[in-house]
C-alpha positions as a Markdown table, in Angstrom:
| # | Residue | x | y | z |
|---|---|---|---|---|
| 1 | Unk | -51.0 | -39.6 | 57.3 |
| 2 | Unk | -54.2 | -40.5 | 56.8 |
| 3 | Unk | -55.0 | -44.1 | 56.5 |
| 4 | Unk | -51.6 | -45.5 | 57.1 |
| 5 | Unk | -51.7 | -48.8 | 58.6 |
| 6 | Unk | -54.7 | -50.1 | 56.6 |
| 7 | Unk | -54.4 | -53.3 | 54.9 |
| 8 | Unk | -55.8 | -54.1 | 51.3 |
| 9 | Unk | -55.9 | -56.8 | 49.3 |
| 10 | Unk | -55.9 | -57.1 | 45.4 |
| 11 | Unk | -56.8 | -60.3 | 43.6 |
| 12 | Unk | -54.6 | -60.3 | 40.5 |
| 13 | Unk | -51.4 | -59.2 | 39.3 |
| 14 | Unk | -51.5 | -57.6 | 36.0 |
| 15 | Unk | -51.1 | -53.9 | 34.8 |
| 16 | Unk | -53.7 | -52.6 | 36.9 |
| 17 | Unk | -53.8 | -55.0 | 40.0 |
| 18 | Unk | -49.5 | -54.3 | 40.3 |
| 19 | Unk | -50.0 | -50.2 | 39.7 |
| 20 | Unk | -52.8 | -50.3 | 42.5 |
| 21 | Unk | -50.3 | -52.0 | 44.5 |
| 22 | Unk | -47.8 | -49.0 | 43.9 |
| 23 | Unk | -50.1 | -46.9 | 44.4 |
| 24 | Unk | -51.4 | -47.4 | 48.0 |
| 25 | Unk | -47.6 | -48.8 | 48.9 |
| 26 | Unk | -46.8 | -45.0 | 48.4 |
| 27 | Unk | -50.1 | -44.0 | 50.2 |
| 28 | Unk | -49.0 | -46.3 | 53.4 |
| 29 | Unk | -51.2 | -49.1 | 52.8 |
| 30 | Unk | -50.1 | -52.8 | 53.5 |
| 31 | Unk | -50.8 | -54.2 | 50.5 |
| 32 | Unk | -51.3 | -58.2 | 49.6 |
| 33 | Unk | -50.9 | -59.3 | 45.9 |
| 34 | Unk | -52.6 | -62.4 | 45.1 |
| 35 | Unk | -52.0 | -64.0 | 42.1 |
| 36 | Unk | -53.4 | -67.8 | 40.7 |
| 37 | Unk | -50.4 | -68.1 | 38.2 |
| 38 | Unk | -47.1 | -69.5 | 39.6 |
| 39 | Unk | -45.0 | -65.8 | 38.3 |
| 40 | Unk | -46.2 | -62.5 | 37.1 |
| 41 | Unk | -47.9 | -63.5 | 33.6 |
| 42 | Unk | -49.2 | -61.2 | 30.8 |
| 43 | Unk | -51.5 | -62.9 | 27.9 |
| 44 | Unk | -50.4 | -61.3 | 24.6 |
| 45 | Unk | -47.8 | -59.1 | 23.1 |
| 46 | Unk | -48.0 | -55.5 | 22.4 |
| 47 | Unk | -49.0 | -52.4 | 24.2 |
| 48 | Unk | -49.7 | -49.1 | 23.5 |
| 49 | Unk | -48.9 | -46.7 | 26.7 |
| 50 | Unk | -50.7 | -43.5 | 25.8 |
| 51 | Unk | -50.0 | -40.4 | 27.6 |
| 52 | Unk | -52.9 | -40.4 | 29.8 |
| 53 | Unk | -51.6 | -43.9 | 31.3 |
| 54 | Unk | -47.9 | -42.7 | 31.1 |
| 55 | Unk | -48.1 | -40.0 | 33.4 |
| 56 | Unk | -49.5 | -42.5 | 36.2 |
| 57 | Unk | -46.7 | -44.5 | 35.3 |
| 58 | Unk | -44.4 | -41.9 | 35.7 |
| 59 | Unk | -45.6 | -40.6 | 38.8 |
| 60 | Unk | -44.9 | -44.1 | 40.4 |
| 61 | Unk | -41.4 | -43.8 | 39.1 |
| 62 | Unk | -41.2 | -45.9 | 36.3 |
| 63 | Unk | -40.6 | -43.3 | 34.0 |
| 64 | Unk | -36.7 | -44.5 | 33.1 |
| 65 | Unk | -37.9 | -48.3 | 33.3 |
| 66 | Unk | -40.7 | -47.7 | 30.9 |
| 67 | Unk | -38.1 | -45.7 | 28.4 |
| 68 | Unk | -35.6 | -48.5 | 28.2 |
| 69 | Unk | -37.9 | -51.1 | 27.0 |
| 70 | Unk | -40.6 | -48.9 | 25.1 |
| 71 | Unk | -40.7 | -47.1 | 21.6 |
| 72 | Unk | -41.8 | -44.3 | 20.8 |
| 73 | Unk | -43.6 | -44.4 | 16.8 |
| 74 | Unk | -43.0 | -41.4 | 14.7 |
| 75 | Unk | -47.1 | -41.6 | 13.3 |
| 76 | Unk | -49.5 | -44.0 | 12.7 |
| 77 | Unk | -49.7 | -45.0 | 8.6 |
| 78 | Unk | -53.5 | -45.7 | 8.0 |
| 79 | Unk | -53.9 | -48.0 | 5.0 |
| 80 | Unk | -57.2 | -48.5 | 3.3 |
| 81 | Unk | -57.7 | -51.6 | 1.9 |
| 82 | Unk | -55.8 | -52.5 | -0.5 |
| 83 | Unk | -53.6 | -49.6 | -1.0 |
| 84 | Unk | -50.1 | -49.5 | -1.4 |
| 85 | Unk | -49.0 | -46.0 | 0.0 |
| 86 | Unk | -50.9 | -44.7 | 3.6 |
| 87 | Unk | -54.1 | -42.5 | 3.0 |
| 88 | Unk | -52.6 | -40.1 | 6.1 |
| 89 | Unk | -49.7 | -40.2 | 8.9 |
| 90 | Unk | -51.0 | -39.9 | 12.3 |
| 91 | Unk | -48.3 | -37.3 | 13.8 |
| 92 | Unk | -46.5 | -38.8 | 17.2 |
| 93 | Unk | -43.3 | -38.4 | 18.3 |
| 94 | Unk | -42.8 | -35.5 | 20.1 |
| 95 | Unk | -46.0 | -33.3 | 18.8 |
| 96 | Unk | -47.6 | -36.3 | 21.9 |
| 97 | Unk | -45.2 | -34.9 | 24.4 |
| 98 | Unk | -45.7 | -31.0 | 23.5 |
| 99 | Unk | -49.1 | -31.6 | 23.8 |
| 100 | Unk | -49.9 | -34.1 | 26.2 |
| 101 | Unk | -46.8 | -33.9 | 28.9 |
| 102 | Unk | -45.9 | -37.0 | 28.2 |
| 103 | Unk | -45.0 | -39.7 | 25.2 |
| 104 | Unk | -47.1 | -42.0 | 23.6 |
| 105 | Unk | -45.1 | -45.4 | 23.4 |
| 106 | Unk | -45.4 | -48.8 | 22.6 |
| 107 | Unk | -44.0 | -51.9 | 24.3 |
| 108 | Unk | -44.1 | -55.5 | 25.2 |
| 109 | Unk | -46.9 | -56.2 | 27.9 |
| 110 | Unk | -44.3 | -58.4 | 29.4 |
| 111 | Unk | -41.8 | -55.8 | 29.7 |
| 112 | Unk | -44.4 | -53.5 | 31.6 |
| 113 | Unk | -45.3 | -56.1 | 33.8 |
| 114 | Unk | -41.2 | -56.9 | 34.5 |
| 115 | Unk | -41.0 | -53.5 | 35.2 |
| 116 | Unk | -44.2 | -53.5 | 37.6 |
| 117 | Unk | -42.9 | -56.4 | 39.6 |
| 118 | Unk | -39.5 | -55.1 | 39.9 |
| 119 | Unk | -41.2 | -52.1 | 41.6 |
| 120 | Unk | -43.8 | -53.3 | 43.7 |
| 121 | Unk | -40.4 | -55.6 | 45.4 |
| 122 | Unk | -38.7 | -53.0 | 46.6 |
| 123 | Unk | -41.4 | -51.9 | 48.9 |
| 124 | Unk | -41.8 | -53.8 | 52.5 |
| 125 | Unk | -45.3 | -52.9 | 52.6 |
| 126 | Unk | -46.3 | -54.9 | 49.3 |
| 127 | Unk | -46.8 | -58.9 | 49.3 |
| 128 | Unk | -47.1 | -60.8 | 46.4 |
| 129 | Unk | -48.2 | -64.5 | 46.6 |
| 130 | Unk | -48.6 | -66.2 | 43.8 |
| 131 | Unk | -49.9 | -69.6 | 42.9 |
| 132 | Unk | -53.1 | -68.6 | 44.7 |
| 133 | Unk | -55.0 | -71.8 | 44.7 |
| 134 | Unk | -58.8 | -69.5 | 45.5 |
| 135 | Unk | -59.9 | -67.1 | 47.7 |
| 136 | Unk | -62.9 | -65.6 | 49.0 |
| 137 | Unk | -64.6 | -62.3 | 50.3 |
| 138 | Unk | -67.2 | -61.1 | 52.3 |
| 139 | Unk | -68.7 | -58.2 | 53.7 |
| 140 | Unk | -70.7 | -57.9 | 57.2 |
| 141 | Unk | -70.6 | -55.6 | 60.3 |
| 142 | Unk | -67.8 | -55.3 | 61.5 |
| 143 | Unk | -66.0 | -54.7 | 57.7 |
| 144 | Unk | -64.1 | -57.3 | 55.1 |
| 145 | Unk | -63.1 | -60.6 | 56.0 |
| 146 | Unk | -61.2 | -62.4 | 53.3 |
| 147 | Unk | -59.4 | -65.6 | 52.9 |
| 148 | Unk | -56.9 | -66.9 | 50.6 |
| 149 | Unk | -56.0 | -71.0 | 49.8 |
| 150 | Unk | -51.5 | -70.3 | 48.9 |
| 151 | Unk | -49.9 | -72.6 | 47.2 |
| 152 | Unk | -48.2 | -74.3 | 50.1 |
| 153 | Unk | -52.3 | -75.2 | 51.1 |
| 154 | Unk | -52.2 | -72.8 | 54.2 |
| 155 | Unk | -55.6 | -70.7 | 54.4 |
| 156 | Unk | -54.7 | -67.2 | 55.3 |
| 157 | Unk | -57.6 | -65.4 | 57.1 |
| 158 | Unk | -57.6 | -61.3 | 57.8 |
| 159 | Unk | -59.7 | -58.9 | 58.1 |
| 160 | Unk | -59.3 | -55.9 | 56.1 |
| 161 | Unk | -59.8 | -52.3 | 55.0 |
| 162 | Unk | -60.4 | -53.5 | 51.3 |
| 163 | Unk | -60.5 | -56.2 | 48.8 |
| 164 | Unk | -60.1 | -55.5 | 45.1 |
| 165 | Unk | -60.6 | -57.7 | 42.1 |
| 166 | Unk | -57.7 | -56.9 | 39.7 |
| 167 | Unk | -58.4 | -59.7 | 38.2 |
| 168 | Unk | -59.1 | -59.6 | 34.4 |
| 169 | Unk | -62.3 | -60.5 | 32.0 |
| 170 | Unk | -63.1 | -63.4 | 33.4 |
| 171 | Unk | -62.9 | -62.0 | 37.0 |
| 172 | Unk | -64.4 | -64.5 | 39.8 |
| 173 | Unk | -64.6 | -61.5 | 42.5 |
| 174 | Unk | -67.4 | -60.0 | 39.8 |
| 175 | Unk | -68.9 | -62.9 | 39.2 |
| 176 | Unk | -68.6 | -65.1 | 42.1 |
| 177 | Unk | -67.9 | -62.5 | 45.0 |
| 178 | Unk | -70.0 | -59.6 | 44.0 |
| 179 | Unk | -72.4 | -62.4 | 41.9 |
| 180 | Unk | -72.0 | -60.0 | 38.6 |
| 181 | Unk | -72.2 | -61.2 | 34.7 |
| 182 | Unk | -69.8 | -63.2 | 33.1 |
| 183 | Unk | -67.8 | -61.6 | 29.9 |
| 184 | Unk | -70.1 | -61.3 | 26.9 |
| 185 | Unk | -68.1 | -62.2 | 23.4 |
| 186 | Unk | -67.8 | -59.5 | 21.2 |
| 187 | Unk | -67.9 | -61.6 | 18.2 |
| 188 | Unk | -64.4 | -60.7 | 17.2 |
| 189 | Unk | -61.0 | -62.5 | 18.0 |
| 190 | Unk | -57.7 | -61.1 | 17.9 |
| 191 | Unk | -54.8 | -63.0 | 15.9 |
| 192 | Unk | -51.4 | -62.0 | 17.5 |
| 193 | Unk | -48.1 | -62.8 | 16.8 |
| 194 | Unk | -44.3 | -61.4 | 17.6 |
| 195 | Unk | -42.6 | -61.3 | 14.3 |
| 196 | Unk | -38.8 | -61.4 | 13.7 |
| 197 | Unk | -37.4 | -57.3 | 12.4 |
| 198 | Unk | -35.6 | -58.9 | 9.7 |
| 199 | Unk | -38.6 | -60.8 | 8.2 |
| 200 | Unk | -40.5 | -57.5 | 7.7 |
| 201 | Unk | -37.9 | -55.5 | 6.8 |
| 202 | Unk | -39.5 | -53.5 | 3.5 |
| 203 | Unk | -42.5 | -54.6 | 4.3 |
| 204 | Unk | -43.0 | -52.4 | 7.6 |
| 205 | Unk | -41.3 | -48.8 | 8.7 |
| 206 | Unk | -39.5 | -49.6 | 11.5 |
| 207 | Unk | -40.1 | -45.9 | 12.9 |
| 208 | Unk | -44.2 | -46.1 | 12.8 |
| 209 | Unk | -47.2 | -48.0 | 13.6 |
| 210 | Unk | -48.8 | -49.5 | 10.6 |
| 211 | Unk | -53.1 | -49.6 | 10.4 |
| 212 | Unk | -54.2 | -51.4 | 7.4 |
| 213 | Unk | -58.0 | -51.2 | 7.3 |
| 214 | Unk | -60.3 | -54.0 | 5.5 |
| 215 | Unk | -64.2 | -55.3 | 4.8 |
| 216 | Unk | -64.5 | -57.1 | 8.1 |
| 217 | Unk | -61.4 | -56.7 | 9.9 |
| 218 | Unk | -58.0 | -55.0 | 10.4 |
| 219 | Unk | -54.4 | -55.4 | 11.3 |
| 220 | Unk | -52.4 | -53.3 | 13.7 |
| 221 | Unk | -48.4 | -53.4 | 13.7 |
| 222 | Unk | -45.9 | -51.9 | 15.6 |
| 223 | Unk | -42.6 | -51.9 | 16.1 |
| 224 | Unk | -40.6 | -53.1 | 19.2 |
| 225 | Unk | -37.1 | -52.2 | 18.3 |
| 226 | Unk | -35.6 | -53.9 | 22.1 |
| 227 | Unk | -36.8 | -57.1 | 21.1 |
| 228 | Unk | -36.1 | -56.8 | 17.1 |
| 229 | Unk | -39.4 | -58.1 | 16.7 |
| 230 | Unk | -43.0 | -56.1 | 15.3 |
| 231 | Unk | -45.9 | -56.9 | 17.1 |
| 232 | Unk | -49.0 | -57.7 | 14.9 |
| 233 | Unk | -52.7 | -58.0 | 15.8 |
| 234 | Unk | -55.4 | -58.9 | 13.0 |
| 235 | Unk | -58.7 | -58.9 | 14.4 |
| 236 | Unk | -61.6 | -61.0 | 12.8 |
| 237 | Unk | -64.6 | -61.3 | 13.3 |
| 238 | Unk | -65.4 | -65.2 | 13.9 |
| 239 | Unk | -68.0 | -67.5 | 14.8 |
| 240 | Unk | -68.1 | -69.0 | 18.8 |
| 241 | Unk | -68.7 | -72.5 | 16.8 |
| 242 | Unk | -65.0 | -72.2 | 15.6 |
| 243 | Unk | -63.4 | -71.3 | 18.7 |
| 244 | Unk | -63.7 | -74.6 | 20.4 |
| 245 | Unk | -61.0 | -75.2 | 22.9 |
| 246 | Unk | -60.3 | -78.4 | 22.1 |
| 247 | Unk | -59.6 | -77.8 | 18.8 |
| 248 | Unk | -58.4 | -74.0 | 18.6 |
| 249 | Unk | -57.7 | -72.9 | 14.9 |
| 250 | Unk | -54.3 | -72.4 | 14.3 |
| 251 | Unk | -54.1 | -69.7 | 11.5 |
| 252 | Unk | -56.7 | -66.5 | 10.8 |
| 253 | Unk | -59.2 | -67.1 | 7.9 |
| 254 | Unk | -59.9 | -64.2 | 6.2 |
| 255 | Unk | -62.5 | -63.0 | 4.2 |
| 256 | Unk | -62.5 | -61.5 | 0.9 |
| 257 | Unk | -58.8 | -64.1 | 0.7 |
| 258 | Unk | -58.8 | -63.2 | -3.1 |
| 259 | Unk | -58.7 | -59.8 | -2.8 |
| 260 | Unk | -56.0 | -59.0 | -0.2 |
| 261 | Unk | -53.2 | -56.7 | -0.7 |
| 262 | Unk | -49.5 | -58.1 | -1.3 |
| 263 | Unk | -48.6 | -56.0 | 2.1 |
| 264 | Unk | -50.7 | -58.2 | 3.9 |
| 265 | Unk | -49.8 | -61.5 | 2.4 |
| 266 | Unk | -46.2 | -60.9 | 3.1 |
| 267 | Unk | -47.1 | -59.7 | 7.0 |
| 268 | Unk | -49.4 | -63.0 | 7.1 |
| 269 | Unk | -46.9 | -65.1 | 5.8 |
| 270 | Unk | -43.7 | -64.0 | 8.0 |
| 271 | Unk | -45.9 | -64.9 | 10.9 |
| 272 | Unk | -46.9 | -68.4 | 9.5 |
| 273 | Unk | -46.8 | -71.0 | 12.1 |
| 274 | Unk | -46.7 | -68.7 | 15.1 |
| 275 | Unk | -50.4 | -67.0 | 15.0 |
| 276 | Unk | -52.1 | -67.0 | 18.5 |
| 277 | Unk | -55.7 | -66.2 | 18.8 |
| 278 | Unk | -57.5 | -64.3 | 21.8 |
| 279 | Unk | -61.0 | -64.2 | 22.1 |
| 280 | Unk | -62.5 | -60.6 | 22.4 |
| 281 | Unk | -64.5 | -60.6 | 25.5 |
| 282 | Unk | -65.9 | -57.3 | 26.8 |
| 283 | Unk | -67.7 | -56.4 | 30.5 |
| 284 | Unk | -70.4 | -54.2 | 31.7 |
| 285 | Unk | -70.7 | -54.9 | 35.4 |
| 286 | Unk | -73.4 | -52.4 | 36.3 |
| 287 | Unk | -72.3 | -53.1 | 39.9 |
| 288 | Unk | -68.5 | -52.2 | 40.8 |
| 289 | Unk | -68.6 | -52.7 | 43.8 |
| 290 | Unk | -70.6 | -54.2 | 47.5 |
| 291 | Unk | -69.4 | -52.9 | 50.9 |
| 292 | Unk | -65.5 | -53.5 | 51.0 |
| 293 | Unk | -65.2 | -55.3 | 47.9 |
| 294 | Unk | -64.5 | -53.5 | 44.6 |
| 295 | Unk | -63.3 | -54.0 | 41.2 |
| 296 | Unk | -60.9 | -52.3 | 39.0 |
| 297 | Unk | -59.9 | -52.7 | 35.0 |
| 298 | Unk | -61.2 | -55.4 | 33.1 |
| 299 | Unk | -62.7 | -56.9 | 36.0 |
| 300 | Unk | -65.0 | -53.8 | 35.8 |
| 301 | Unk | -65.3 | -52.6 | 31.9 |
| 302 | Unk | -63.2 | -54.8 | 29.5 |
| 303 | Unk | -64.0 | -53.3 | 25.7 |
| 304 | Unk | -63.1 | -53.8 | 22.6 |
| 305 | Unk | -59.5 | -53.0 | 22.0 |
| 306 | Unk | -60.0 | -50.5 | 19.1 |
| 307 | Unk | -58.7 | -47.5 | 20.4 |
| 308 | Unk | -55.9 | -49.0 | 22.2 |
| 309 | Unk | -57.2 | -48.0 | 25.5 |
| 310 | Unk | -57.8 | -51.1 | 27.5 |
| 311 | Unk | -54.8 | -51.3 | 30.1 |
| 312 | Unk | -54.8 | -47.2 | 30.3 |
| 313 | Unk | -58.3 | -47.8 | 31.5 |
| 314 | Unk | -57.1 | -49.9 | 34.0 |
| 315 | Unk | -54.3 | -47.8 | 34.9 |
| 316 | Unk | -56.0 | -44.4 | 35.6 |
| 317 | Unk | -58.1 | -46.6 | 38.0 |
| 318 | Unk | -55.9 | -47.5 | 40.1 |
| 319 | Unk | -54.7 | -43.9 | 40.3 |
| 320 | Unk | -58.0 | -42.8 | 41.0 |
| 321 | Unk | -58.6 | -45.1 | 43.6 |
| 322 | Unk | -55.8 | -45.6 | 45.7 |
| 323 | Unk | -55.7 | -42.0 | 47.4 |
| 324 | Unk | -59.5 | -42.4 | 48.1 |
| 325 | Unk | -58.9 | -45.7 | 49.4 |
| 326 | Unk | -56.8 | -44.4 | 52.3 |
| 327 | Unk | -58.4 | -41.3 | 52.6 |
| 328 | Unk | -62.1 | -42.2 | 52.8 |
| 329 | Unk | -63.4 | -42.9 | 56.2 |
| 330 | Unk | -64.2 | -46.8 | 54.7 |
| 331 | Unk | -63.8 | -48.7 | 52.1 |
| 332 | Unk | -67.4 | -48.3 | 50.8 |
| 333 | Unk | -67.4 | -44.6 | 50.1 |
| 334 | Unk | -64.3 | -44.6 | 48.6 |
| 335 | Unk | -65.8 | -47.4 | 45.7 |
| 336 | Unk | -68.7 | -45.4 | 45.2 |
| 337 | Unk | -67.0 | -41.9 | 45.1 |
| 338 | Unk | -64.5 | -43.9 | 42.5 |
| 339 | Unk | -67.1 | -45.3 | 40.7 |
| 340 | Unk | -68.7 | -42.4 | 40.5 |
| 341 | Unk | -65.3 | -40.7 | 38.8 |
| 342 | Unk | -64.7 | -43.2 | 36.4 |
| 343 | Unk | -68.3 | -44.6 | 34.9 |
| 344 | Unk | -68.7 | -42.0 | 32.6 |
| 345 | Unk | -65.1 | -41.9 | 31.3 |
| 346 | Unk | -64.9 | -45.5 | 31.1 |
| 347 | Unk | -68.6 | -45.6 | 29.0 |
| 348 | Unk | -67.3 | -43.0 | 26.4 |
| 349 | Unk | -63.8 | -44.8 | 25.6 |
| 350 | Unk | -65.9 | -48.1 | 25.2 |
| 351 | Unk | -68.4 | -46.0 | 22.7 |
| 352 | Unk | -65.5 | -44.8 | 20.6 |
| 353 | Unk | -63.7 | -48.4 | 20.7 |
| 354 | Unk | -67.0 | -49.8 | 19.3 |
| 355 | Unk | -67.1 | -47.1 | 16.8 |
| 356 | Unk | -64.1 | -47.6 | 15.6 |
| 357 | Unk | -64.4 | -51.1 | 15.3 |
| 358 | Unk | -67.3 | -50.5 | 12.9 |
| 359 | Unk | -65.5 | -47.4 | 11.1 |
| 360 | Unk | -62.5 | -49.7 | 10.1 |
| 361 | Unk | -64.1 | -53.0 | 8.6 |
| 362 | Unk | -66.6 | -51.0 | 6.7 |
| 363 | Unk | -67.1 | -52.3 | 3.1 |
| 364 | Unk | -67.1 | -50.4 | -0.4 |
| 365 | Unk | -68.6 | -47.7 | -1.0 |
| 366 | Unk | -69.4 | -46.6 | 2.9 |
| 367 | Unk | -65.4 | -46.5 | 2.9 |
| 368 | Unk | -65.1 | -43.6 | 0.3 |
| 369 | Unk | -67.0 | -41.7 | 3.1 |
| 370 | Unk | -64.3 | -43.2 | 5.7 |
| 371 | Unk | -61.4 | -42.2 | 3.9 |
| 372 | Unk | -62.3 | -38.8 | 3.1 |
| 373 | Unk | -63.0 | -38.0 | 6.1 |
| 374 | Unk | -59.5 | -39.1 | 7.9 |
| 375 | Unk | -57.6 | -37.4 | 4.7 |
| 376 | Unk | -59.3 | -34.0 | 5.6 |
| 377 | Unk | -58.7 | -34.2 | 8.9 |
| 378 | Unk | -55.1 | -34.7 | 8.4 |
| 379 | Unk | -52.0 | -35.6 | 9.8 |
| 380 | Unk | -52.7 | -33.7 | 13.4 |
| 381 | Unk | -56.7 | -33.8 | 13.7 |
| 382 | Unk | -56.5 | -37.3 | 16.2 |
| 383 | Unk | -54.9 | -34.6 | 18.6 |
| 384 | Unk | -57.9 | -32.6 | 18.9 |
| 385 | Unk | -60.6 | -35.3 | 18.3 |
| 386 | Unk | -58.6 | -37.3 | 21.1 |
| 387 | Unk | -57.5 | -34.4 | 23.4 |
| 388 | Unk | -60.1 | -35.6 | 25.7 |
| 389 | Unk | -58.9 | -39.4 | 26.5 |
| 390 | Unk | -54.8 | -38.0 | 26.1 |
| 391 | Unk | -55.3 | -34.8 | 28.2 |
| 392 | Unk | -56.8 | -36.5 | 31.4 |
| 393 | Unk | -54.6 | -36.8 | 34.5 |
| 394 | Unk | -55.5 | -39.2 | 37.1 |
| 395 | Unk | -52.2 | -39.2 | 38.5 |
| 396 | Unk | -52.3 | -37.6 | 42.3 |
| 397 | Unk | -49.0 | -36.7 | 43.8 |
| 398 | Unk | -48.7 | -39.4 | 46.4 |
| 399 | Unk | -47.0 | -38.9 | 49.6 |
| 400 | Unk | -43.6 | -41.3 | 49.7 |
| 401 | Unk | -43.8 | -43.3 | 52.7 |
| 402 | Unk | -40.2 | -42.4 | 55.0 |
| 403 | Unk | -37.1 | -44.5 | 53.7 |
| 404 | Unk | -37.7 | -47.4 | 56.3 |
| 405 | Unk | -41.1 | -48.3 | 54.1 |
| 406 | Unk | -39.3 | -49.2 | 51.4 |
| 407 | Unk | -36.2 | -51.6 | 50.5 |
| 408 | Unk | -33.5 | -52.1 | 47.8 |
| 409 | Unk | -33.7 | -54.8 | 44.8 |
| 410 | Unk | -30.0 | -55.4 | 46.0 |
């Protein structure tokens, strides 16, 4: 099989530095995981796995993994602000599976990234180290030589086919390997918090995702029936002055407070005392990649979370890259042909993210021209308006390596 037998590092192991890692274990690669935190470690709550990221998922075999710890909503109630009842239903369910091939889900990020781990261990050809102290890259004749500081202060030294920076926003293999920008702040922050079932119950369906849309920011909440819990996100938009680390703020402040709706008072005060804040940072490397030294995910093109599309971004890399990776003649071609693939896509998901950032904190009267238009599009018009993001399959069919490449959990 082609490239069997080359060896490829990924700095990071999230959602898209672990599904790389599957990826090229099923391609033949040896893979190394490296990872600073001391155990696999997702920042934040929910996600939403939409059908163009669950088919990559599925194709890895994660398929029943994913179902027992996921949820699939019914619709997506979209509230203006203020109202009582939901100006349209976003149809779900299984109109997503009839349409797209596969569901549209929601589910803890940790759960995913249990489920990711669990998989990437029962291959032999995929090493994981974690508590990474640093590590380093660089390119010259003769390839990729890399070298990583572990946590038992032993420098490991190889060369290799590849080296891939999997690792997040704030990435040091854009910015300090590859000598690309830091993460620009949006301006907005994300408020998050895991809410007991119980404390919501009457407040939110249990059987949909729940948008409620307001002058200057907007809350998201979803269900996650496994964990009896509801995942909320308000986003805000805040100044950098009041984001100061040493004194973080410790609940959202809202504007227009006198003029909120009882739903969201009640959803704000369930979650009292157990708000966390993320700061929305977004990327826009215009270099991906030097020589044997790439980038994938956030890393590459974090955006604004406002079409839920962030970690499926991520994910459809990795599926995109991994059979060029071992198929390309070096390492080089394969990041520009990937590149290549994926700017465009990547550019027009961020576009509609900002857009819809815009489109739901708009103030009166610009939202009369908001609302009427999601009311006549109706219940089913996201599945034609988003066919394009939903539709796309980046999933190859990957050859499984023989039976002796991989082992048991057990």
């Amino acid at each position: 099989m082609a490239g069997t037998g080359r060896t490829i590092y990924i700095a990071g192991a999230g959602i898209a530095g672990m599904t790389l890692a599957l990826a090229l274990a099923k391609f033949g690669a040896t893979v190394i995981v490296a990872e600073r935190n001391k155990k696999v470690q997702e920042v934040g709550a929910g996600l939403q796995i939409s059908p163009n990221a669950r088919r990559v998922l599925n194709q890895l075999g994660l398929d029943k993994a994913i179902a027992q710890k996921s949820f699939e909503p019914h619709g997506i109630d979209v509230y203006p602000f203020r109202a009582t009842k939901p100006l349209v239903t976003l149809e779900l369910g299984n109109i997503m599976r009839e349409r797209f091939g596969a569901p549209y889900t929601v589910m803890h990020r940790a759960d995913l990234a249990e489920a990711l781990y669990r998989a990437c261990r029962r291959f032999a050809n995929i090493d994981m180290l974690f508590g990474v102290r640093g590590f380093d890259a660089v390119n010259h004749e003769r390839g990729t030589s890399i070298i990583v500081d572990e946590a038992n202060g032993n420098a490991r030294s190889a060369r290799v086919h590849a080296f891939i920076g999997a690792d997040g926003v704030n990435s040091e293999t854009r910015t300090r390997v590859l000598n690309g920008p830091a993460s620009t702040y949006s301006g907005y922050v994300a408020w998050r918090s895991t809410i007991n079932a119980d404390l919501l119950a009457g407040i939110l369906p249990g059987d949909r995702t729940s948008v409620l849309m307001a002058p200057g920011f907007h809350m998201v909440c979803y269900p996650l029936p496994h964990r009896r819990q509801f995942n909320i996100a308000l986003f805000v938009k805040e100044k950098p002055s009041r984001l100061n680390p040493d004194d973080p703020p410790k609940e959202p402040t809202l504007p227009w407070a006198a003029l909120r709706s009882k739903m969201l008072d009640a959803i704000l005060d369930a979650g009292k005392g157990s708000w966390g804040y993320w700061v929305c940072n977004t990327v826009d490397a215009p270099v991906w990649s030097d020589g044997g030294v790439g980038l994938i995910g956030d890393a590459a093109h974090a955006m604004l979370p406002f079409q839920a599309q962030g970690a499926a971004m991520g994910i459809e890399d990795a599926a995109i890259l991994a059979p060029l990776l071992m198929t390309e003649p070096d390492a080089a071609s394969a990041f520009r042909r990937y590149e290549a693939m994926r700017r465009q896509r990547v550019e027009r998901v961020r576009n509609l993210s900002n857009s819809n950032g815009f489109a739901f904190h708009l103030e009166w009267p610009f939202t009369l021209a908001r609302d009427a238009t999601i009311a006549l599009q109706g219940s089913r018009g996201h599945l034609k308006r988003l066919a394009w993001i939903y539709s796309y399959d980046a999933a190859p069919e990957a050859t499984v390596p023989p039976p002796d490449r991989a082992r048991d959990l057990h």
